[in-house]
C-alpha positions in Angstrom: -20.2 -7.7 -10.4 -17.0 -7.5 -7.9 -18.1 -6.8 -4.5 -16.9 -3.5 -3.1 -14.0 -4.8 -0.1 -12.6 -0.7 0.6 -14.7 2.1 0.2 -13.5 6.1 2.0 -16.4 8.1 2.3 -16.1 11.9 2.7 -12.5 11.5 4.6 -11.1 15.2 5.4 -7.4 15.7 7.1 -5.9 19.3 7.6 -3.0 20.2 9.5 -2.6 23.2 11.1 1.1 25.6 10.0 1.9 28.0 11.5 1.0 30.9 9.1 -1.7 28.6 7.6 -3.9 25.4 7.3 -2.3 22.4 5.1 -5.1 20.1 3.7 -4.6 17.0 2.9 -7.9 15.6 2.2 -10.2 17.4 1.2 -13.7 15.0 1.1 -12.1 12.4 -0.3 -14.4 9.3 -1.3 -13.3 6.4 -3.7 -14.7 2.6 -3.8 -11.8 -0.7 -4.6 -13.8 -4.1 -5.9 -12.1 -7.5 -4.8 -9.2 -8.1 -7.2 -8.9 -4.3 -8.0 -6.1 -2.2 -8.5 -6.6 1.2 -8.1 -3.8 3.4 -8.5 -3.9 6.8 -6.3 -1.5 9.3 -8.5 0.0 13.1 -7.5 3.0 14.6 -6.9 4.6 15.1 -3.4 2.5 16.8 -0.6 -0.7 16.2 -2.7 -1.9 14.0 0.3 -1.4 10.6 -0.8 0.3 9.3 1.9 -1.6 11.3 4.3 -4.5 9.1 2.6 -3.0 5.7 3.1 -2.3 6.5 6.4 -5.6 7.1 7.3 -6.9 3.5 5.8 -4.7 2.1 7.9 -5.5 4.0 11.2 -2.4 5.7 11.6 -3.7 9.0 11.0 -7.2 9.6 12.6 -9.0 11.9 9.6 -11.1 15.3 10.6 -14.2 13.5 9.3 -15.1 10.9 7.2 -15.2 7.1 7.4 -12.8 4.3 5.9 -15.2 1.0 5.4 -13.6 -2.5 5.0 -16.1 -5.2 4.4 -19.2 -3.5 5.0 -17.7 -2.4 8.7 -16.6 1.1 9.6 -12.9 1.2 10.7 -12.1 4.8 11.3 -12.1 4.7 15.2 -11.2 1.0 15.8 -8.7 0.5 18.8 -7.1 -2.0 20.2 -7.5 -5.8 20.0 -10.0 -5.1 16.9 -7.6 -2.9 15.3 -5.4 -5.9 15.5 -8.3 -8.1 13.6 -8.5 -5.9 11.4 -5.2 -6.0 10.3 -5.5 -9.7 9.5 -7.5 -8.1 6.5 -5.6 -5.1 5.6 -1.6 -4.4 5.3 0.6 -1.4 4.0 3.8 -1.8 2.5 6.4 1.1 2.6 8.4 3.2 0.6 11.3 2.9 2.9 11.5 -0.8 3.2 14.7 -0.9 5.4 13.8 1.4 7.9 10.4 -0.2 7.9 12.7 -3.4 10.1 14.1 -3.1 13.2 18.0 -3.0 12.4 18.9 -4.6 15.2 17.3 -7.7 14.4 16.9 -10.3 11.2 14.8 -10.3 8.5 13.4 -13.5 9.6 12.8 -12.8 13.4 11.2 -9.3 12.4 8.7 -11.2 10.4 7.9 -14.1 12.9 7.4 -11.5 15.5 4.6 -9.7 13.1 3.1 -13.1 12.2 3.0 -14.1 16.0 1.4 -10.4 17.2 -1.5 -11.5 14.6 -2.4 -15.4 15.5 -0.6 -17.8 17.9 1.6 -20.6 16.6 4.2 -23.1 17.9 8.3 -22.7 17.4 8.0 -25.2 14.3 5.1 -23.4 12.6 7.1 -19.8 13.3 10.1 -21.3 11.2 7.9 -22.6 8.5 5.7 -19.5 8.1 8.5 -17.9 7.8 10.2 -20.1 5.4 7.0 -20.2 3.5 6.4 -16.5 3.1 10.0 -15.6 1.9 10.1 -18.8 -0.9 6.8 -17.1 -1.8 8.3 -13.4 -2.9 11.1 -14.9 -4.4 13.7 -15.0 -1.8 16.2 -17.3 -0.7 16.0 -19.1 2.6 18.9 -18.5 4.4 18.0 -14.6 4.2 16.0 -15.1 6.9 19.2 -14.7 8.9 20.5 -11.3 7.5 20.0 -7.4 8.7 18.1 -5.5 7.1 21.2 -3.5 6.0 22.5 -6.5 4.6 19.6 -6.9 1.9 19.7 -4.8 -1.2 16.7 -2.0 -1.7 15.0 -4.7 -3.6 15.1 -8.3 -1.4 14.0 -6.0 1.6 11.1 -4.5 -0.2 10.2 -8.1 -1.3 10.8 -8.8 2.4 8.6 -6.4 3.8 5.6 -7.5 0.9 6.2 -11.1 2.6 5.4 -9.5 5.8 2.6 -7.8 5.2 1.2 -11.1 3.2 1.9 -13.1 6.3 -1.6 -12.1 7.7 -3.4 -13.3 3.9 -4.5 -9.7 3.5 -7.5 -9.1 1.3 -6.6 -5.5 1.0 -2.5 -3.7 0.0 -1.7 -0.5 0.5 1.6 -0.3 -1.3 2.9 3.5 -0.6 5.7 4.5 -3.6 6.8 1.0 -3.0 8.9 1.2 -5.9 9.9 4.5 -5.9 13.1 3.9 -4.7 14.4 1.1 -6.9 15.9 1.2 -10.2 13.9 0.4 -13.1 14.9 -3.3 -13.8 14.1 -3.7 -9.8 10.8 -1.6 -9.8 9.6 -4.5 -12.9 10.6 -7.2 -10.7 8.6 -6.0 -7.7 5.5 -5.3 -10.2 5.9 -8.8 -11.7 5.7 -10.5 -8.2 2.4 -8.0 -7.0 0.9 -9.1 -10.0 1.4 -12.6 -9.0 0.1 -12.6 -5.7 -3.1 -10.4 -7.5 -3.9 -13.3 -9.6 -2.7 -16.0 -6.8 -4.8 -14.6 -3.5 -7.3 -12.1 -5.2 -5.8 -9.2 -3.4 -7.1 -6.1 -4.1 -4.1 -3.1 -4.4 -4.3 0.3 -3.4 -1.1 1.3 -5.1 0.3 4.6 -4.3 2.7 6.2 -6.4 3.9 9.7 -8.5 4.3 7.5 -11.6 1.7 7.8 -14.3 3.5 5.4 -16.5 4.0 2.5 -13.6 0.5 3.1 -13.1 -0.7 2.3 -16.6 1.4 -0.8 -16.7 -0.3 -2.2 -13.4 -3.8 -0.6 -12.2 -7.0 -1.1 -13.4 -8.3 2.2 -12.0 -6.6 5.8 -11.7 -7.7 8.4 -8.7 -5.4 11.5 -9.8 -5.0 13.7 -6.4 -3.7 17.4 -6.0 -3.9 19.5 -3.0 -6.0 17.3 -1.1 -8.6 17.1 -3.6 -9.6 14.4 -6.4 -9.1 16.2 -9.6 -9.7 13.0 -11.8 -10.9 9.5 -11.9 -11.6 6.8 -14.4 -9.6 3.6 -15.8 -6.2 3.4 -16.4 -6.8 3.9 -20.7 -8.8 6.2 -20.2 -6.6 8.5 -17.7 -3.4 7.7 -19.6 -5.1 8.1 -23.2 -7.8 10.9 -22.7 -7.4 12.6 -19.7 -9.4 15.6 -19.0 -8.3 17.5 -16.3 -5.0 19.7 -16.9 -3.2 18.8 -14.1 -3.3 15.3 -15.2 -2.6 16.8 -18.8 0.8 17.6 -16.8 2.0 15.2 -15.4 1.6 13.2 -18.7 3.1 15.3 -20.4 6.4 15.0 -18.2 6.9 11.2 -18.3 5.7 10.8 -22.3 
């Protein structure tokens, strides 16, 4: 049996409006195995993101604790924040603005891989090198903008940054949301390849039931904060149960 490497336990986020409370997690508890893919599903301002931030300790949740490896991360600071993120990455929806403009592709990834581990000026270059051959990219892009790279060489760009620390654990946030559909299959195609390569284990974010079924092994379907339905990705896709999820089949088949 595959060990348990992510586990949120009772995690609870609201934000206070100004005529009322917004929840956006509302005791949220899910388990991902090493080597899983577990797709989190919902539309806009169900919390997902709100969710992922929280993993990744940019959000600090109400209550509720985010376990990586048996160790509690929720209030980690600091130098161990930093170790931490040797084992866990997040890759954005907005890959551009997730670079500094006013510096390359290449740089902004050697300065990530240097705040994680030191390393001389040759080993810099050849991480580098060695992390863009491995998403599919070209060299010499190393020495463009990010503006200069289309939606779907910086999105590979910002997966090679995130796997410059050999994560164990993604979280990938609508990473392909905003790609067109020949694009969004390329970007699958190459997660799935470092899956089987590495054994990375995927929390994969995303309002697309139909992406989901074609990548995750696992479905959590969110809405208003709250798990409305969970179970494998056949099971969610062919016999779902709850009507929301009823739903939002029933608008992409």
């Amino acid at each position: 049996m595959s060990k348990v490497i992510l586990e949120c336990k009772n995690i609870n986020k609201k934000y206070k409006k100004k005529d009322h409370d917004h929840i956006a997690a509302d005791n949220i508890s899910f388990q991902l195995k090493e080597g899983e893919c577990l797709g989190v599903v919902g539309e806009s301002g169900c919390g997902k993101s709100t969710l992922a931030k929280i993993i990744m300790n940019l959000e600090k949740s109400d209550s509720g604790e985010v376990i990586l490896n048996d160790k509690c991360i929720s209030n980690i600071k600091g130098k161990q924040l930093r170790d931490i993120y040797k084992d866990i990455q997040m890759v954005f929806q907005d890959a551009i603005g997730s670079f500094n403009p006013k510096i390359t592709i290449g740089k902004s990834i050697e300065e990530y891989v240097c705040s994680l581990c030191s390393l001389t000026k040759e080993d810099k270059e050849a991480t580098v090198d060695n992390l863009l051959r491995m998403v599919g990219l070209p060299i010499e892009m190393k020495n463009r903008y990010p503006h200069e790279l289309s939606g779907g060489q910086c999105q590979r760009a910002a997966i090679a940054r995130a796997l410059s620390s050999h994560p164990k654990v993604l979280i990938c946030d609508e990473v392909t949301s905003a790609l067109d559909v020949s694009v969004q299959a390329q970007v699958i195609e190459l997660l799935i390849h470092m899956k089987n390569e590495f054994n990375i284990s995927y929390v994969f974010i995303t309002h697309d039931l139909a992406l989901v079924s074609s990548f995750c092994d696992r479905v959590i379907v969110m809405k208003d904060g709250k798990i409305v339905e969970e179970g494998s990705s056949t099971k969610i896709i062919n016999r779902p149960k709850h009507e929301y999820t009823k739903l939002l089949l029933n608008s992409i088949f």
